[in-house]
Steps between C-alpha positions, in 0.01 A plus 500: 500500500747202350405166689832327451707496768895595424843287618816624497557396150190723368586774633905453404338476192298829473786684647716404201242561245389837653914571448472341174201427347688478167699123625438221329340182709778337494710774658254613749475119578898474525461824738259334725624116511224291324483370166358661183165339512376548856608862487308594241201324602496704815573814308163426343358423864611844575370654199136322554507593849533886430854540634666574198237770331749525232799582282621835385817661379651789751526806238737796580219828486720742440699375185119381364431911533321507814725752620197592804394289813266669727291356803197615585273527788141548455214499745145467420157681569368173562653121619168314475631133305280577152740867545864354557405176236409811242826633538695258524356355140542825408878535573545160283388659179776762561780410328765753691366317835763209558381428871178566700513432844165577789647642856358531767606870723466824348485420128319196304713443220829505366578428175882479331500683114758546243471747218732553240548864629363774752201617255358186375444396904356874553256459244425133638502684897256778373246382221448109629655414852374884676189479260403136613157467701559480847843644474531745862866565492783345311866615634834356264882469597713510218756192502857640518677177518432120576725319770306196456247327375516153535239243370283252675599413867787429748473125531810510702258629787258282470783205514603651832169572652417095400804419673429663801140347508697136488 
């Protein structure tokens, strides 16, 4: 868990970044109201501290040829620790497996893929995810559409809920 405790001005600054990560310092210090030099020293504060886990470019799936997105929901036979560790190692060698969230409720996992098309994720579904050890059930919804999919989190209501606190 990061140790260093955030102002105002860190966490105006990892808003804008997780907007832009792409800004220079000197803009994202403009956009927050400190100089160059201080800005980016607490950029690296934030870095070492494990708020920022990184930088990455937001690709478009479908014009890369990942025409599918699926989610799935698979339960387990078994959700002793050494079990839901070997799966979810597992699920990190697989390539078409984007996400890989643990639930708690009716199933154990669900994990966000994207295939190029419907055949290349059936052959994933049936010869590794289904064929997995400890697989019980898996169950898939077929993405139709995204509304949204926004990155990171709302820091506009954290700002409020530290404002009520105040």
């Amino acid at each position: 868990m990061p140790q260093t405790k955030l102002d105002p001005i860190d966490r105006k600054i990892l808003a804008e970044l997780q907007e832009d990560g792409r800004m220079t310092n000197v803009e994202l210090a403009k956009r927050v109201g400190i100089s160059a030099p201080p800005c980016l020293r607490r950029v690296r504060t934030l870095e070492e501290a494990g708020y920022i886990r990184g930088y990455h470019a937001d690709v478009a799936p479908r014009l890369l040829g990942f025409e599918v997105q699926v989610f799935a929901m698979v339960g387990l036979h078994s959700q002793a620790e050494a079990d839901l560790v070997a799966f979810e190692d597992r699920c990190r060698d697989w390539p078409l497996v984007r996400e890989c969230h643990m639930l708690n409720g009716e199933i154990d996992f669900i994990l966000k893929c994207v295939a190029p098309d419907l055949s290349t994720f059936q052959s994933f579904l049936t010869g590794q995810l289904t064929a997995a050890p400890n697989v019980a059930s898996v169950r898939t919804s077929l993405v139709i559409r995204g509304s949204k999919d926004a990155p990171g989190v709302p820091f506009d209501v954290m700002e409020d809920r530290l404002n009520q606190t105040a």
